[in-house]
C-alpha positions as CSV (number, residue, x, y, z in Angstrom):
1,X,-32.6,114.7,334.2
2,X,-32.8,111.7,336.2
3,X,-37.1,111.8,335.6
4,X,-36.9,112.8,332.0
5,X,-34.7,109.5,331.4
6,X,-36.7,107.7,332.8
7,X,-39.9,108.5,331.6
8,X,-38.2,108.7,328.2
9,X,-37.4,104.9,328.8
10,X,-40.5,103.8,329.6
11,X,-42.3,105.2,326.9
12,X,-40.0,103.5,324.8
13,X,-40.5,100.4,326.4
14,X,-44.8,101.2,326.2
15,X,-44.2,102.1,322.3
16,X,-42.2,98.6,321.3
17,X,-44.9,96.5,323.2
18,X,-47.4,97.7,321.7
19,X,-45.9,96.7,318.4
20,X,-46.0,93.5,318.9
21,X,-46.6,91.4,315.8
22,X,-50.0,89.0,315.8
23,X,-49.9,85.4,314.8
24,X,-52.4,83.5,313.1
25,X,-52.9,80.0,314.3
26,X,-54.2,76.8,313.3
27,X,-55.4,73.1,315.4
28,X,-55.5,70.4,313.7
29,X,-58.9,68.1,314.3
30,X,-59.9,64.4,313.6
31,X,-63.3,63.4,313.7
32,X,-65.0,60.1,313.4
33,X,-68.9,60.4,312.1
34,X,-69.3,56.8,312.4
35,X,-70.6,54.3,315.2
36,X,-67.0,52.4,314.9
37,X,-63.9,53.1,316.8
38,X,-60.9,54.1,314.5
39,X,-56.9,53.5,315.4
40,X,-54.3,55.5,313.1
41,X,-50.5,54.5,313.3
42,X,-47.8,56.5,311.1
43,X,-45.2,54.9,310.0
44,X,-42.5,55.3,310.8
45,X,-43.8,57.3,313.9
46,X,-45.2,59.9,314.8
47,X,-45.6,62.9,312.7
48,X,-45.1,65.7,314.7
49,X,-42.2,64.7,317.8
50,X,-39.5,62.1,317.7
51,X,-41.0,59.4,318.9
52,X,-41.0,56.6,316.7
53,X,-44.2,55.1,318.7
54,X,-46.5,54.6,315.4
55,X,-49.8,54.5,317.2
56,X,-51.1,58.3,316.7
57,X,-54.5,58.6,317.9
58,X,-57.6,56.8,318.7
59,X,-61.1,58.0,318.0
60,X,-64.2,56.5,320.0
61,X,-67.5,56.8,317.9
62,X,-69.0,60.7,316.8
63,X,-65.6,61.8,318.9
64,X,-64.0,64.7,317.7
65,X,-59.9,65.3,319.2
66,X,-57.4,68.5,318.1
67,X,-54.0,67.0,317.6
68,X,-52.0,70.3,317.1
69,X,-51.9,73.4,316.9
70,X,-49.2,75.5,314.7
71,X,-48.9,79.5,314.2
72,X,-47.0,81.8,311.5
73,X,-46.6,85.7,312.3
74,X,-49.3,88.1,310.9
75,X,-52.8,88.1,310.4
76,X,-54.3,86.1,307.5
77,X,-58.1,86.1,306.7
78,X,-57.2,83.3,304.5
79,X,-55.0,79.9,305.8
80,X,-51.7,81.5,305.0
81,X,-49.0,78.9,303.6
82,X,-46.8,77.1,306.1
83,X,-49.2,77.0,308.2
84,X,-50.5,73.1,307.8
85,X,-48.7,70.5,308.6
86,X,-46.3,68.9,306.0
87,X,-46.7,65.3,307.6
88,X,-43.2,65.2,306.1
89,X,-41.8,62.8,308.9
90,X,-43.7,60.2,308.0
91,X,-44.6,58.0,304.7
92,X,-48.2,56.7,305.5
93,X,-51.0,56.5,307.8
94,X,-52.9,53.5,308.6
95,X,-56.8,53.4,309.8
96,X,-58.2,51.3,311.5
97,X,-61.7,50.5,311.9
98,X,-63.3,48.1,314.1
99,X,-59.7,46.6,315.2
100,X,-59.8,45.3,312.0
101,X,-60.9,46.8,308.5
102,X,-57.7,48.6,307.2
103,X,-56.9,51.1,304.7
104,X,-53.7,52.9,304.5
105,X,-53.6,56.9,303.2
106,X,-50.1,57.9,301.3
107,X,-48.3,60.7,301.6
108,X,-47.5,63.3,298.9
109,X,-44.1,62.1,298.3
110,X,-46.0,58.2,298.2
111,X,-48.7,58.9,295.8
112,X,-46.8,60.6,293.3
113,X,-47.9,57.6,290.7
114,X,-51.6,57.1,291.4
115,X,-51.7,54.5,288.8
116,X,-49.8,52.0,290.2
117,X,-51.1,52.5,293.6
118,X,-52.9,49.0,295.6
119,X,-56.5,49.4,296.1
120,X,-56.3,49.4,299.7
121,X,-54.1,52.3,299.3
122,X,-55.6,55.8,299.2
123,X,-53.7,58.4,297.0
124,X,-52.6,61.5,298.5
125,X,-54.8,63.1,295.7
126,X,-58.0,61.1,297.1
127,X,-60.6,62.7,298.2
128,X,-60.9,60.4,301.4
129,X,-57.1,61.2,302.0
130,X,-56.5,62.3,305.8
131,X,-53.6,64.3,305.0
132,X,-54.1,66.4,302.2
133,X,-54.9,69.9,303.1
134,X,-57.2,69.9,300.1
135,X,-59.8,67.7,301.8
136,X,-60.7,68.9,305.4
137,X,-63.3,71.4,306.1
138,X,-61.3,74.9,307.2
139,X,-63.3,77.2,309.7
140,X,-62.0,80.7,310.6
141,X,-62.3,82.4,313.7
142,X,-60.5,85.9,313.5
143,X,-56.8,84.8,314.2
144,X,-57.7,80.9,314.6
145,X,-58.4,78.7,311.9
146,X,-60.1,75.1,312.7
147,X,-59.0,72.4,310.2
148,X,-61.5,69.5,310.5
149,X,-60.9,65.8,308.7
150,X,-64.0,63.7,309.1
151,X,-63.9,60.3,309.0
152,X,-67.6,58.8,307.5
153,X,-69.5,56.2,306.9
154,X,-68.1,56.2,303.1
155,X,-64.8,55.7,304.6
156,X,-66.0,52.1,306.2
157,X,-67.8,51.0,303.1
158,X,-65.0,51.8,301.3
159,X,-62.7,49.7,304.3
160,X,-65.4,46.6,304.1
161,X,-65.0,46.7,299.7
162,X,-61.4,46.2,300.2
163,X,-60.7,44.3,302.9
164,X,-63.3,41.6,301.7
């Protein structure tokens, strides 16, 4: 009786394992296609802890850095929703190329009237904006998807028109 239990337990215990739900994930990448180095702070900090520090991440030139990596249960063979970050913490990036040429990207809850938006603003719904989903380059690898933002040469021609 004594075997039977537990053999009867540890099949159990085999059957629930092995039922384990899958998770599909998803890292976050910046990359700079351009020979200048590029600062971006968040205001009012940074968008994915507490801290309130608003310098997020430096790139070096043709660097390429993950920032984060988030996962919802199941298995998706498309990016599922919820899955990319809402960037709801903060209100605004700022780029900086060169230590010098700046340009600062708006939120979706800060672009909501593009019309009256500064030029040396860019519009959530811009295609040069580094935080709308819409406008990085998603790869899939089975259960991993790659979201890519890549910073160009456009992006400092467009930094040099406005900061002239």
């Amino acid at each position: 009786m004594k075997i039977w239990t537990l053999t009867h337990g540890l099949l159990c215990l085999v059957f629930i394992s092995g039922c384990i739900e899958k998770e599909t994930e998803l890292t976050l990448y910046y990359a700079n296609a351009t020979n200048r180095t590029i600062q971006v702070f968040t205001y009012p900090g940074d968008p994915f802890s507490s801290s309130s520090d608003s310098s997020w991440f430096n790139l070096s030139s043709f660097e390429k850095i993950g920032l984060q990596t988030t996962s919802v249960r199941g298995e998706y063979s498309s990016l599922p929703n919820g899955i990319f970050p809402s960037f709801s913490k903060v209100d605004s990036c700022v780029v900086v190329f060169s230590d010098t040429l700046q340009v600062t990207h708006f939120t979706r809850s800060y672009s909501l009237d593009q019309d009256t938006i500064r030029e040396d603003v860019i519009a959530y719904g811009d295609s040069r904006n580094m935080l709308n989903q819409e406008y990085f380059n998603i790869e899939s690898t089975g259960e991993h998807f790659k979201a890519t933002y890549t910073f160009t040469e456009e992006d400092v021609e467009y930094a040099i028109s406005i900061n002239e």
